[in-house]
ZAKEVEX-719378 format. One record per residue (C-alpha): residue number from 1; residue in one letter; x negated, y, z negated. Coordinates in steps of 0.05 Angstrom, whole numbers, plus 5000, padded with zeros to 4 digits. Layout:
// residues N
<node pos="NUM" code="A" x="X" y="Y" z="Z"/>
...
This chain:
// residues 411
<node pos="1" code="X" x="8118" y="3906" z="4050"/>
<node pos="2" code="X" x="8189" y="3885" z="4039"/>
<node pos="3" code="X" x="8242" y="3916" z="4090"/>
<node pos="4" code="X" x="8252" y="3964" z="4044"/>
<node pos="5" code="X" x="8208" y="4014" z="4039"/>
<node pos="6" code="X" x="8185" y="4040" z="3973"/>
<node pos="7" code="X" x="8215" y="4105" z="3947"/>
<node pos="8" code="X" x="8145" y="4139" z="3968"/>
<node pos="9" code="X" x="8134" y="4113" z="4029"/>
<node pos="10" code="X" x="8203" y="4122" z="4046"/>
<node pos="11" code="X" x="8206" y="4201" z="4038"/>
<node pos="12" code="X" x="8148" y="4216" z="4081"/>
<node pos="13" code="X" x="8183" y="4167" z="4126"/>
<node pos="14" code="X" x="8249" y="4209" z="4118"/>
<node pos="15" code="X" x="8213" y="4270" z="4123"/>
<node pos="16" code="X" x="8171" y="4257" z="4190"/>
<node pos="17" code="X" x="8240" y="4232" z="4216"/>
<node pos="18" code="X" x="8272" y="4286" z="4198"/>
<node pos="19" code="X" x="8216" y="4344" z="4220"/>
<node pos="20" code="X" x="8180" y="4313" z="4285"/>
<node pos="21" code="X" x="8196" y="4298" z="4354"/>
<node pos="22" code="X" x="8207" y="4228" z="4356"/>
<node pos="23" code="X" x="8160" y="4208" z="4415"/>
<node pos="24" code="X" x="8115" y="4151" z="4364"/>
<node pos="25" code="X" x="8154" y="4094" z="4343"/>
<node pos="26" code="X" x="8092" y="4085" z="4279"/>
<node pos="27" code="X" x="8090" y="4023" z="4234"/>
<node pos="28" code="X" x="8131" y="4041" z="4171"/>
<node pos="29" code="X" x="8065" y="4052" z="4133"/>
<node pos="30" code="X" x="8040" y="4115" z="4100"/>
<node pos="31" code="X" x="7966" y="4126" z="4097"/>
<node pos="32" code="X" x="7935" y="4174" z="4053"/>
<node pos="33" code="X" x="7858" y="4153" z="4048"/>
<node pos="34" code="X" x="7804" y="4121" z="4087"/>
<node pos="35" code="X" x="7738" y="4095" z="4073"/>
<node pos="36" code="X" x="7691" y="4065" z="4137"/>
<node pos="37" code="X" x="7741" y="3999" z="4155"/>
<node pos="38" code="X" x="7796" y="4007" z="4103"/>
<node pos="39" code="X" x="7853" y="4049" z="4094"/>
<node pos="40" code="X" x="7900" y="4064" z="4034"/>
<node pos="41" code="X" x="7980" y="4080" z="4038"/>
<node pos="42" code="X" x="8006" y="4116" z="3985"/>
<node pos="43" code="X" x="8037" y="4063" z="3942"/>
<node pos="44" code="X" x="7963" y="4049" z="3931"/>
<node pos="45" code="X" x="7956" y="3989" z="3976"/>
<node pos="46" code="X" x="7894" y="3969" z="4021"/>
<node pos="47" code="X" x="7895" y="3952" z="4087"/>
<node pos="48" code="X" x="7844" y="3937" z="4136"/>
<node pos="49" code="X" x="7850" y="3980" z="4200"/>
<node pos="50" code="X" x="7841" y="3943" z="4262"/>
<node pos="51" code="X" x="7861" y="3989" z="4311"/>
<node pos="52" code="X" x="7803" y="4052" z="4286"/>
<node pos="53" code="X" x="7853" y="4104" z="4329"/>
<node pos="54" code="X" x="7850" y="4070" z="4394"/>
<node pos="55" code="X" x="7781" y="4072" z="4389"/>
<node pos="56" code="X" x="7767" y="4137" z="4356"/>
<node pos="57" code="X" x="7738" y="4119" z="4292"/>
<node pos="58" code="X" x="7689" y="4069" z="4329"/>
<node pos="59" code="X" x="7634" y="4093" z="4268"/>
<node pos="60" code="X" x="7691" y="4075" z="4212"/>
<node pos="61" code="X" x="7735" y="4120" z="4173"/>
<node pos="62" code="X" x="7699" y="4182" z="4140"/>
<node pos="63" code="X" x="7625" y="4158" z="4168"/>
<node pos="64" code="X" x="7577" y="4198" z="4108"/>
<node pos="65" code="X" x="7528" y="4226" z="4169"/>
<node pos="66" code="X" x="7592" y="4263" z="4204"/>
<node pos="67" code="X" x="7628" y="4287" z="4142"/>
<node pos="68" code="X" x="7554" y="4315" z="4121"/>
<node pos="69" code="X" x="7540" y="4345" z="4192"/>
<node pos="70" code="X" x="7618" y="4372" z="4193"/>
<node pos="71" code="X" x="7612" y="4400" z="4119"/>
<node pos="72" code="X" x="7534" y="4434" z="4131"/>
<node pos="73" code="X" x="7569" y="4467" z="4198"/>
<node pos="74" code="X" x="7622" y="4493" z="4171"/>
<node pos="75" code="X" x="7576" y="4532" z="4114"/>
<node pos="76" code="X" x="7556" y="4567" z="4179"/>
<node pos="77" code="X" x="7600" y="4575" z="4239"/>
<node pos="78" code="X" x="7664" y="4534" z="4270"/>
<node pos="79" code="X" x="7679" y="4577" z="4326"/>
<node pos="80" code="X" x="7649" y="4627" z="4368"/>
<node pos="81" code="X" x="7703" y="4617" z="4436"/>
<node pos="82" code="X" x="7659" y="4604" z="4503"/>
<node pos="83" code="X" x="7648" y="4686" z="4502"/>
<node pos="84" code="X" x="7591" y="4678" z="4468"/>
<node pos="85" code="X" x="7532" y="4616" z="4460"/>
<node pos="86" code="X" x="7520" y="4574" z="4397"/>
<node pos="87" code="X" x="7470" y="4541" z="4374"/>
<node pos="88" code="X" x="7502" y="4474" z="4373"/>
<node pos="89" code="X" x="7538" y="4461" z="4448"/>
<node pos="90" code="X" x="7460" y="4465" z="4480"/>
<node pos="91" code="X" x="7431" y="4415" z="4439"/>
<node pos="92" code="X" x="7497" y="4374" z="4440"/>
<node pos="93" code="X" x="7500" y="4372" z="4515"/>
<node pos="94" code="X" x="7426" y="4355" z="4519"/>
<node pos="95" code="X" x="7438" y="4297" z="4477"/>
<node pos="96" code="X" x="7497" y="4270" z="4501"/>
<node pos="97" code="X" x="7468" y="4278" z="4570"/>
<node pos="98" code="X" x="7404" y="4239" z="4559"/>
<node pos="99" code="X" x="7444" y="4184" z="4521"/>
<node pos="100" code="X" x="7482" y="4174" z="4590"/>
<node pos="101" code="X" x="7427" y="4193" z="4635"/>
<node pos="102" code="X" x="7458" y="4247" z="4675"/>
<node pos="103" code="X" x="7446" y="4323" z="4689"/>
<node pos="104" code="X" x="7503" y="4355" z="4664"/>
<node pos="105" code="X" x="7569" y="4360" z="4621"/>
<node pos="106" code="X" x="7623" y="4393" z="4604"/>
<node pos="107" code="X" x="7651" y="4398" z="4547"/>
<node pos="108" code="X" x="7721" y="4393" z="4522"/>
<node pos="109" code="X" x="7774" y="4380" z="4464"/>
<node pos="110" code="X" x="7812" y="4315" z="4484"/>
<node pos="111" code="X" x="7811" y="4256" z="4524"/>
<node pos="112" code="X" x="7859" y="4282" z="4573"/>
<node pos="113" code="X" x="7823" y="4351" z="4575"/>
<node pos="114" code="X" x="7755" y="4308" z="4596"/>
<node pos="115" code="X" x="7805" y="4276" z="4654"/>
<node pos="116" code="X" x="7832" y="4344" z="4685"/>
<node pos="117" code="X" x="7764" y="4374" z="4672"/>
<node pos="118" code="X" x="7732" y="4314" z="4722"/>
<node pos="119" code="X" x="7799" y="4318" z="4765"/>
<node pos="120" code="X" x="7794" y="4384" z="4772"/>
<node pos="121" code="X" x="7708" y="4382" z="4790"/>
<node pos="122" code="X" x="7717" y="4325" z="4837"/>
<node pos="123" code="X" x="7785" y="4359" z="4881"/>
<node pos="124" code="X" x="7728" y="4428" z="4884"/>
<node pos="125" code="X" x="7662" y="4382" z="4901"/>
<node pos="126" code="X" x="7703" y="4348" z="4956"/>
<node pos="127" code="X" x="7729" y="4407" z="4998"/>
<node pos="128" code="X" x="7660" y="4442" z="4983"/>
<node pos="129" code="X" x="7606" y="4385" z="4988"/>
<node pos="130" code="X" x="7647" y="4333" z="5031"/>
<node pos="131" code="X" x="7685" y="4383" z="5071"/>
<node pos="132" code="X" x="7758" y="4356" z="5065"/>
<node pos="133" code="X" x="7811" y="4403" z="5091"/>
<node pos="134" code="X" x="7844" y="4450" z="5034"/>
<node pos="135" code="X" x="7889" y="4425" z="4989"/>
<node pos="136" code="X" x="7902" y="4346" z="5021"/>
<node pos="137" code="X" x="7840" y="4325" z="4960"/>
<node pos="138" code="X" x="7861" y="4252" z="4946"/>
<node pos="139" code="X" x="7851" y="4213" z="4893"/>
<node pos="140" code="X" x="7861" y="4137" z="4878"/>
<node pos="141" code="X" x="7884" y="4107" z="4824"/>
<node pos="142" code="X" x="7899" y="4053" z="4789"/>
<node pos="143" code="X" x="7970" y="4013" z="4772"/>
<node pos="144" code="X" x="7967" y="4002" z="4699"/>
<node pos="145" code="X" x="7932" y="4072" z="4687"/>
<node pos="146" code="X" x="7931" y="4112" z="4618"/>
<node pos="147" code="X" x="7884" y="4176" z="4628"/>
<node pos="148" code="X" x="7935" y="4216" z="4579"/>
<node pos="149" code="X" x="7995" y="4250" z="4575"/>
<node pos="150" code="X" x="7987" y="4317" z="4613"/>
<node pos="151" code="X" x="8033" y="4332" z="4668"/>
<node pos="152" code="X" x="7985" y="4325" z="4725"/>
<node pos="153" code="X" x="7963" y="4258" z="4691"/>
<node pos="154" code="X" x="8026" y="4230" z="4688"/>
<node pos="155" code="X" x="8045" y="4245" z="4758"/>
<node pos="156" code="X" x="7986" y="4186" z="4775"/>
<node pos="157" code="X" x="8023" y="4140" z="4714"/>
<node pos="158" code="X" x="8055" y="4077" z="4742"/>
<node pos="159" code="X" x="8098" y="4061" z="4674"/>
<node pos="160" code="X" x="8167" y="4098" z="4687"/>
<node pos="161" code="X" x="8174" y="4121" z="4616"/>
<node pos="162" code="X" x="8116" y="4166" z="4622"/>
<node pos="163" code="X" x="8147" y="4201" z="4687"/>
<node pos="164" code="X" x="8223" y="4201" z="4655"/>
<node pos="165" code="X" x="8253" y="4269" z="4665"/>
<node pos="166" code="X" x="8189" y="4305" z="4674"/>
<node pos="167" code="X" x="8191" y="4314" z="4741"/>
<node pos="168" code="X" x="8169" y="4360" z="4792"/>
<node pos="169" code="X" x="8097" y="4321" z="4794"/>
<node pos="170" code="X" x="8033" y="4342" z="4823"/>
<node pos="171" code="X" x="8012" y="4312" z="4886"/>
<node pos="172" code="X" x="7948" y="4285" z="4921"/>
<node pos="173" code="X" x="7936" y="4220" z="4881"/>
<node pos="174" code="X" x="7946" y="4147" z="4915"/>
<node pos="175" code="X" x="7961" y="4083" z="4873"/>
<node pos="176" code="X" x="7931" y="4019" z="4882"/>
<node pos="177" code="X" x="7928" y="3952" z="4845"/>
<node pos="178" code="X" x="7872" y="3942" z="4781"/>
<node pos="179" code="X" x="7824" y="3893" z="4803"/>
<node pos="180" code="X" x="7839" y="3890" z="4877"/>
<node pos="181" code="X" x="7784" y="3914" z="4923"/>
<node pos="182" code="X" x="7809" y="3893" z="4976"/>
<node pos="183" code="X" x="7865" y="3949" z="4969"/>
<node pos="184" code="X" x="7817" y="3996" z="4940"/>
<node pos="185" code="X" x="7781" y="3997" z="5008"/>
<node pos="186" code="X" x="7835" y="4002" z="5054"/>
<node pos="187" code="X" x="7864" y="4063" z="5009"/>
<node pos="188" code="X" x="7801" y="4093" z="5024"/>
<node pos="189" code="X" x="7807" y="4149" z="5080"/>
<node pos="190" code="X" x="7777" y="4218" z="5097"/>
<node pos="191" code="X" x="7817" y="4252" z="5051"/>
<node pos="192" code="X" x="7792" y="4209" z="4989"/>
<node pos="193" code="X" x="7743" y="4253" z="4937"/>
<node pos="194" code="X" x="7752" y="4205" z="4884"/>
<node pos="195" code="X" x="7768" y="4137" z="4846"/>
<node pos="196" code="X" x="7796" y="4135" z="4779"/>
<node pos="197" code="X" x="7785" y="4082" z="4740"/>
<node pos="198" code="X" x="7788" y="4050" z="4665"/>
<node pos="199" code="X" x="7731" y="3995" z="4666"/>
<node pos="200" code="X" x="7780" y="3959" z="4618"/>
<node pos="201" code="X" x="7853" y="3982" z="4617"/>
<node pos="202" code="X" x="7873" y="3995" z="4550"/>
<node pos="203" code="X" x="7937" y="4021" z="4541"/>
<node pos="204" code="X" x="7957" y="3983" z="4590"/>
<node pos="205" code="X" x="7950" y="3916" z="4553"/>
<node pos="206" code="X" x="7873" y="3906" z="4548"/>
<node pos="207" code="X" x="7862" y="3885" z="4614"/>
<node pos="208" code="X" x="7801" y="3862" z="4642"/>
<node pos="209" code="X" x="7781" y="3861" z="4714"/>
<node pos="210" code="X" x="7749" y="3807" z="4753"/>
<node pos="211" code="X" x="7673" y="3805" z="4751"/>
<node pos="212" code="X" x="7639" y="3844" z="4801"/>
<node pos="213" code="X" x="7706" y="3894" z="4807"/>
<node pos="214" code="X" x="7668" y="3953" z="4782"/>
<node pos="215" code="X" x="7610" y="3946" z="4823"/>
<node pos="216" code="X" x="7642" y="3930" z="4881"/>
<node pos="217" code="X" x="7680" y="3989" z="4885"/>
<node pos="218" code="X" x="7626" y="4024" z="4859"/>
<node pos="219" code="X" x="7584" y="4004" z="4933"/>
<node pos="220" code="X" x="7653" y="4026" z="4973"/>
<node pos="221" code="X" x="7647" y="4092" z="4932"/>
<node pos="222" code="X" x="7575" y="4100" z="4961"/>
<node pos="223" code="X" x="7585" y="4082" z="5030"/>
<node pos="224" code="X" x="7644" y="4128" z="5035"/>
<node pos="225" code="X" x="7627" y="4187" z="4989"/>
<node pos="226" code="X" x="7681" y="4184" z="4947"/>
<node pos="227" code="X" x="7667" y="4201" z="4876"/>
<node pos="228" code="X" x="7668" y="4140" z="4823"/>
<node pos="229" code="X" x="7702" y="4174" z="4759"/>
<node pos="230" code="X" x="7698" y="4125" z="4698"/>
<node pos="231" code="X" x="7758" y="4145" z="4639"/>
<node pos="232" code="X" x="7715" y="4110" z="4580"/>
<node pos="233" code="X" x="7736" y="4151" z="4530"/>
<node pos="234" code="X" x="7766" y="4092" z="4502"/>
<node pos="235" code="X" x="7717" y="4040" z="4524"/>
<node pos="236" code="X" x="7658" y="4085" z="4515"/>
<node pos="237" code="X" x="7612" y="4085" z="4467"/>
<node pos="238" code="X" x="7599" y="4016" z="4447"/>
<node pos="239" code="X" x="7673" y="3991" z="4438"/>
<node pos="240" code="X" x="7654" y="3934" z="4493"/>
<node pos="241" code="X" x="7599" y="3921" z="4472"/>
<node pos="242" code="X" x="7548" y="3958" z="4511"/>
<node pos="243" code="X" x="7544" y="4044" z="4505"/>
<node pos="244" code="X" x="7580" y="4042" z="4569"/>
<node pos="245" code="X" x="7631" y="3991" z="4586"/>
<node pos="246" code="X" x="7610" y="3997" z="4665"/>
<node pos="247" code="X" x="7544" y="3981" z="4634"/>
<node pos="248" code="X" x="7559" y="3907" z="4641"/>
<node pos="249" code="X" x="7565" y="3911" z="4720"/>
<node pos="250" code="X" x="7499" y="3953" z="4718"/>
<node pos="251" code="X" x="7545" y="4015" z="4745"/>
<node pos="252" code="X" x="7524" y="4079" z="4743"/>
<node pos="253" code="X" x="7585" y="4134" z="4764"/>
<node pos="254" code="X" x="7589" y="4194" z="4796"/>
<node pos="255" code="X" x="7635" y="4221" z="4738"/>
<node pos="256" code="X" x="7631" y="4192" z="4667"/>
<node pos="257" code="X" x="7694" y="4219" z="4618"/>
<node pos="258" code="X" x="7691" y="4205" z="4547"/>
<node pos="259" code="X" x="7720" y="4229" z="4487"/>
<node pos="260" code="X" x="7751" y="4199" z="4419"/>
<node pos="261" code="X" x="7692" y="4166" z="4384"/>
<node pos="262" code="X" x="7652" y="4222" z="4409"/>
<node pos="263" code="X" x="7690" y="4266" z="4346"/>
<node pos="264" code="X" x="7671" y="4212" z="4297"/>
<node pos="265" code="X" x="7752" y="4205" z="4272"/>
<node pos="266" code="X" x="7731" y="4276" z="4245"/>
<node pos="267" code="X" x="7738" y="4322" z="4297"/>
<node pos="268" code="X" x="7767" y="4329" z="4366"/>
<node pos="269" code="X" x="7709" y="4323" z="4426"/>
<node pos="270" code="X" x="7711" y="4306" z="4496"/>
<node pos="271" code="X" x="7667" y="4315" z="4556"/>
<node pos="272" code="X" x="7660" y="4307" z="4634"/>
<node pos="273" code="X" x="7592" y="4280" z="4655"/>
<node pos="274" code="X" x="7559" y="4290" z="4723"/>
<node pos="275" code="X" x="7499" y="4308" z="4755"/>
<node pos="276" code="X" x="7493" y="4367" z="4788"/>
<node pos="277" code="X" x="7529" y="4355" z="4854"/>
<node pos="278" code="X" x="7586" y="4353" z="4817"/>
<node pos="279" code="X" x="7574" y="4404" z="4762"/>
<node pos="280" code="X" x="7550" y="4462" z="4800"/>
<node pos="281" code="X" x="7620" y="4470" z="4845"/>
<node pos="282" code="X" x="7641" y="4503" z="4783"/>
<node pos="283" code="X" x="7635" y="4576" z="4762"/>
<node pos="284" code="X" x="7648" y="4631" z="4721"/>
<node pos="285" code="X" x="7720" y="4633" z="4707"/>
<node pos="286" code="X" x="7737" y="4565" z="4751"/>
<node pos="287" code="X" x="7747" y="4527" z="4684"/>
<node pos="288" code="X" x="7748" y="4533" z="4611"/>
<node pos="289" code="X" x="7765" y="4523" z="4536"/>
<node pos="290" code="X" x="7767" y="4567" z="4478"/>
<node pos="291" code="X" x="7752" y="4506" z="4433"/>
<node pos="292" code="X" x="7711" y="4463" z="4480"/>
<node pos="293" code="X" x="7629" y="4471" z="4462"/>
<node pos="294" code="X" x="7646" y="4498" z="4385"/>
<node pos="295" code="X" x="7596" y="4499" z="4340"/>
<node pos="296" code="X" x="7638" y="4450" z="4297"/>
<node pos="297" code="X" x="7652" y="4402" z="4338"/>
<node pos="298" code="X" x="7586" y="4403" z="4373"/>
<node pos="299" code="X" x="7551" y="4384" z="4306"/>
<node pos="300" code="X" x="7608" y="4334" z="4306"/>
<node pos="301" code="X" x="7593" y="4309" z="4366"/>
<node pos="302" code="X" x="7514" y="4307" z="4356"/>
<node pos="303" code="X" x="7526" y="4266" z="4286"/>
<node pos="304" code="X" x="7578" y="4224" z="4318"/>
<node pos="305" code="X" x="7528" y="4196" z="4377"/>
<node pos="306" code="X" x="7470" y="4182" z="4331"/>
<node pos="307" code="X" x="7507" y="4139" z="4290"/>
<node pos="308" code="X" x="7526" y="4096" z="4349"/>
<node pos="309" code="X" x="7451" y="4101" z="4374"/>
<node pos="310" code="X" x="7419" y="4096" z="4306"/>
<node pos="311" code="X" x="7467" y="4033" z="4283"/>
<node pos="312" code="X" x="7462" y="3999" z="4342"/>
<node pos="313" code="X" x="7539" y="4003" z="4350"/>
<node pos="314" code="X" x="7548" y="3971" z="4419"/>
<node pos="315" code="X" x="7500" y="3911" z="4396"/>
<node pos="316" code="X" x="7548" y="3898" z="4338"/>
<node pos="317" code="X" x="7607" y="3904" z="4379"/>
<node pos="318" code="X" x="7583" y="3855" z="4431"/>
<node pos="319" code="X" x="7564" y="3795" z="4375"/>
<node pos="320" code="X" x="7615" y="3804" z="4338"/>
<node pos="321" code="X" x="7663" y="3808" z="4383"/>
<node pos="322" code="X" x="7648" y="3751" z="4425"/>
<node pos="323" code="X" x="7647" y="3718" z="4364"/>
<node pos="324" code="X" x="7720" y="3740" z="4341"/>
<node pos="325" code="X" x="7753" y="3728" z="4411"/>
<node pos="326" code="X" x="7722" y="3650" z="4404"/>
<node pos="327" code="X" x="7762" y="3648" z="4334"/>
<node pos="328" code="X" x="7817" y="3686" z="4363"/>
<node pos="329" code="X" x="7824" y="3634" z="4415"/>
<node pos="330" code="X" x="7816" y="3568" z="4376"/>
<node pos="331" code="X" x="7879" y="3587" z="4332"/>
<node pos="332" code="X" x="7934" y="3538" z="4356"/>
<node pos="333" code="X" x="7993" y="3585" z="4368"/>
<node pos="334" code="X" x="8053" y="3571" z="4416"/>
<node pos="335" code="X" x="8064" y="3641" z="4414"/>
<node pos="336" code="X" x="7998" y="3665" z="4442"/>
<node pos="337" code="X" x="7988" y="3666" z="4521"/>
<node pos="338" code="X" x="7911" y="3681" z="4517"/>
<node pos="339" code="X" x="7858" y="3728" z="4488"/>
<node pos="340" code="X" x="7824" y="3773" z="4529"/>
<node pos="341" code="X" x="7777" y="3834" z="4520"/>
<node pos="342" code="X" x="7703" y="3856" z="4508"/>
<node pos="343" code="X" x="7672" y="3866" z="4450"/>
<node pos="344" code="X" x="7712" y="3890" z="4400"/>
<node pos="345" code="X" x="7764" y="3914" z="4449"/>
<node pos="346" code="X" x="7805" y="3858" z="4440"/>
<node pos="347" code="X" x="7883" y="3840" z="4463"/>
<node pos="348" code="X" x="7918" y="3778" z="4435"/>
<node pos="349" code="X" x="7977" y="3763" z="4497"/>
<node pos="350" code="X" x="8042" y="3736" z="4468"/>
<node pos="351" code="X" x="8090" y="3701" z="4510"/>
<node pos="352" code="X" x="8151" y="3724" z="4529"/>
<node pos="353" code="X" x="8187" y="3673" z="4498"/>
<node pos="354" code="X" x="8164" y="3683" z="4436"/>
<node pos="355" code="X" x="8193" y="3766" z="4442"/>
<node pos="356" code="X" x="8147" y="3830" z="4435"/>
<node pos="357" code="X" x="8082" y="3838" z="4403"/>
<node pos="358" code="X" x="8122" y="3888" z="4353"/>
<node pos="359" code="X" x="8143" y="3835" z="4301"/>
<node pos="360" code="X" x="8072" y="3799" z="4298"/>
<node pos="361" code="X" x="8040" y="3877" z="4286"/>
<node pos="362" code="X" x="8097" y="3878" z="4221"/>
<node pos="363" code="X" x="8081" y="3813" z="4191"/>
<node pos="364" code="X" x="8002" y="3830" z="4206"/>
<node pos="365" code="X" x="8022" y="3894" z="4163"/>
<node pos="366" code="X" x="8053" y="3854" z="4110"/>
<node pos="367" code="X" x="7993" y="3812" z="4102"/>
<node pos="368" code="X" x="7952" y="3881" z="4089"/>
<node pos="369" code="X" x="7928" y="3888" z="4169"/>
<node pos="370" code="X" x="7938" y="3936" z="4208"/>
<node pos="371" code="X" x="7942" y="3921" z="4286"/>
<node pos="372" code="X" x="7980" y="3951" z="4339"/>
<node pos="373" code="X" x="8021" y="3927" z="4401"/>
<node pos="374" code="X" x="8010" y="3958" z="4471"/>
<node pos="375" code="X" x="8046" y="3947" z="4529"/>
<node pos="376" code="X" x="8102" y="3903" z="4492"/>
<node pos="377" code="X" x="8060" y="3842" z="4494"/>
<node pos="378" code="X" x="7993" y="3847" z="4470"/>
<node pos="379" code="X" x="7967" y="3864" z="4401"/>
<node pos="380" code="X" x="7911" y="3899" z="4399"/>
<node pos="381" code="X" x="7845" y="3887" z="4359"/>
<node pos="382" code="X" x="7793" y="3947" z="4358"/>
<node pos="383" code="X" x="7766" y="3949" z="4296"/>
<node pos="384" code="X" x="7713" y="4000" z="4270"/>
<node pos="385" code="X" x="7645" y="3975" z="4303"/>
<node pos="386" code="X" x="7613" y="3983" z="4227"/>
<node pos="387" code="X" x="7655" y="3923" z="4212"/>
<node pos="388" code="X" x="7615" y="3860" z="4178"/>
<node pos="389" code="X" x="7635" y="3787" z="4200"/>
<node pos="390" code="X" x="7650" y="3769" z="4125"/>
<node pos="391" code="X" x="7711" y="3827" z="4124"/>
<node pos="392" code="X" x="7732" y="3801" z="4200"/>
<node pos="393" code="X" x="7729" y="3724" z="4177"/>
<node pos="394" code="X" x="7768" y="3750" z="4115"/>
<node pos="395" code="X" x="7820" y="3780" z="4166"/>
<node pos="396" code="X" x="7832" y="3719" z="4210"/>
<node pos="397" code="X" x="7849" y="3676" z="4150"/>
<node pos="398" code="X" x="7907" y="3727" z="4155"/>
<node pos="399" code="X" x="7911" y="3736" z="4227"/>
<node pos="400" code="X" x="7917" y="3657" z="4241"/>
<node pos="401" code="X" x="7982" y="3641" z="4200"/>
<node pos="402" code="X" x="8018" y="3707" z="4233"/>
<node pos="403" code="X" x="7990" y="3686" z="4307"/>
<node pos="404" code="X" x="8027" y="3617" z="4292"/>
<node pos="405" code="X" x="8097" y="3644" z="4269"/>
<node pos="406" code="X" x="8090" y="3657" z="4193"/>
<node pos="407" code="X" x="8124" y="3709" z="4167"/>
<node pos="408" code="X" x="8147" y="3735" z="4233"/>
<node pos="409" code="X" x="8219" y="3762" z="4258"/>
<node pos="410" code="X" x="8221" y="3723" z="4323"/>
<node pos="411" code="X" x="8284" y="3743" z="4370"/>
């Protein structure tokens, strides 16, 4: 696309300027249609989306088995409010819960919904089940951290733009560095109902622990009855390459929080898993959602996990991933630091020298791929797991060139 936009693209750019809160900074591109791993703007072009929402369309754009379990649900009922049951949310929980291998979940709307849901479960099972004093619940985090953008969440966030003039924040959560166990153990105290962690960071730049991180901290977790809360929703449900990305370490938590893919790109869903322990400090009245458990997004929800299961998404994402990340990694660049990531959760680290990630995301545009930075220096590769290796050996012939300078605005 040439710097100027064309007369389409720029009036929805004009108008979104114009009518919205700025709080995106978006790649000038308009997008109008998708079909499983491509995406149209409305000048007509194609583009291959390698981002899939931040994970959210891990079954592709408009999968045929959601749209038809969305489109038969909505012939019946979309919303009954938690008032009343449905015939969906049972069914739906029962499902998701035997996929994980747990007792129990709740469900919600969002990602950051899931985390206060769990937050919120995990402060209650501590003063009830492990018998911490009222109100001094503690729970550690992470530096690095994206659970969402709530206000309690932020208040654990260690980027200061996130925190920026939002203050007063809630209290009761301790930070300590990602992939240090060390200080993960000696943050540990009698006050400490949980640990909240991303198995793979990735907002924060697609980071990836040391080996043995997650289980390690998982056996502290034991020892000292703290609760071991796992934020996939982005890293969930085969983006790493296995359903669960703390399935690598063999880890099973106490708390399980997923979301995005589990709406299939169509719908909103989200859910807090647990076993009982956990589940049964809430009741009637503790917690809710008018939305959360909808018939709608239930059937959503249902469709949206058989396609991983039935496709054998994680599989997929775990050959052709490692695959990629070897290609990835043989282009000769002196702008790229390294490659790092699992499966097809995949970040591309560009030196500081060579500026931000934000110009090699433009040219990658230009070239008809559509990739985004996060955390200034990484680009980020998550492409629908229904993605074939023909389409992603199409994409680094385009990838390579950009990754070695071509076409980009350096500084």
């Amino acid at each position: 696309m040439s710097p100027e936009a064309a007369p389409r693209t720029r009036e929805f750019l004009d108008e979104a300027d114009r009518w919205s809160a700025h709080n995106y900074k978006p790649l000038p591109v308009v997008l109008e249609k998708g079909d499983g791993v491509w995406v149209w703007d409305v000048e007509g072009r194609k583009y291959l989306d390698m981002l899939a929402a931040y994970s959210a369309l891990n079954q592709g754009h408009r999968h045929p088995a959601i749209l038809d379990a969305a489109r038969e649900q909505m012939e019946k009922i979309t919303l009954t409010s938690r008032a009343f049951q449905n015939d969906q949310m049972g069914p739906f929980l029962r499902e998701l819960c035997q996929a994980s291998g747990f007792e129990k979940a709740l469900p919600m709307n969002t990602g950051a919904e899931a985390v206060e849901t769990a937050i919120k479960m995990v402060r209650k099972w501590g003063y009830q089940v492990k018998g911490v004093a009222p109100d001094q619940a503690e729970i550690i985090v992470c530096t690095g951290n994206f659970s969402g953008r709530t206000t309690t969440i932020i208040s654990f966030s260690s980027e200061g733009q996130y925190k920026e003039g939002f203050g007063p924040f809630t209290p009761g959560f301790r930070e300590v560095p990602y992939g240090d166990v060390d200080a993960f153990e000696a943050a540990v105290n009698e006050n400490t109902v949980g640990f909240l962690v991303e198995p793979i960071q990735g907002e924060g730049g697609v980071v990836v622990p040391p080996d043995g991180y997650l289980k390690k901290t998982r056996e502290i977790c034991s020892r000292e009855q703290v609760a071991f809360m796992a934020d996939e929703i982005q890293t969930g449900l085969g983006r790493t390459g296995r359903l669960f990305c703390c399935d690598w370490e063999d880890v099973r938590p106490d708390v399980l929080i997923v979301g995005k893919a589990l709406g299939g790109g169509v719908y909103p869903v989200s859910a807090a898993i647990a076993d009982s322990e956990y589940m049964d400090v809430f009741r009637p009245g503790d917690h809710g959602s008018t939305f959360g458990g909808n018939p709608l997004g239930a059937a959503v929800g249902r469709a949206s996990l058989k396609v991983i299961l039935d496709e054998e998404l994680p599989r997929k994402s775990d050959e052709l991933g490692s695959w990629f990340m070897d290609e990835l990694r043989a282009v000769d660049s002196p702008h790229v630091d390294h490659v790092r990531g699992k499966g097809l959760m995949i970040g591309v680290v560009i030196k500081k020298s060579s500026g931000p990630a934000r110009p090699f995301c433009e040219a990658l545009m230009d070239r008809g791929i559509l990739a985004k930075e996060t955390h200034h220096q990484v680009i980020r590769f998550a492409p629908p797991l229904t993605i074939g290796k023909e389409t992603l050996e199409e994409a680094l012939s385009e990838i390579a060139p950009v990754l070695r300078g071509d076409g980009v605005a350096l500084d």
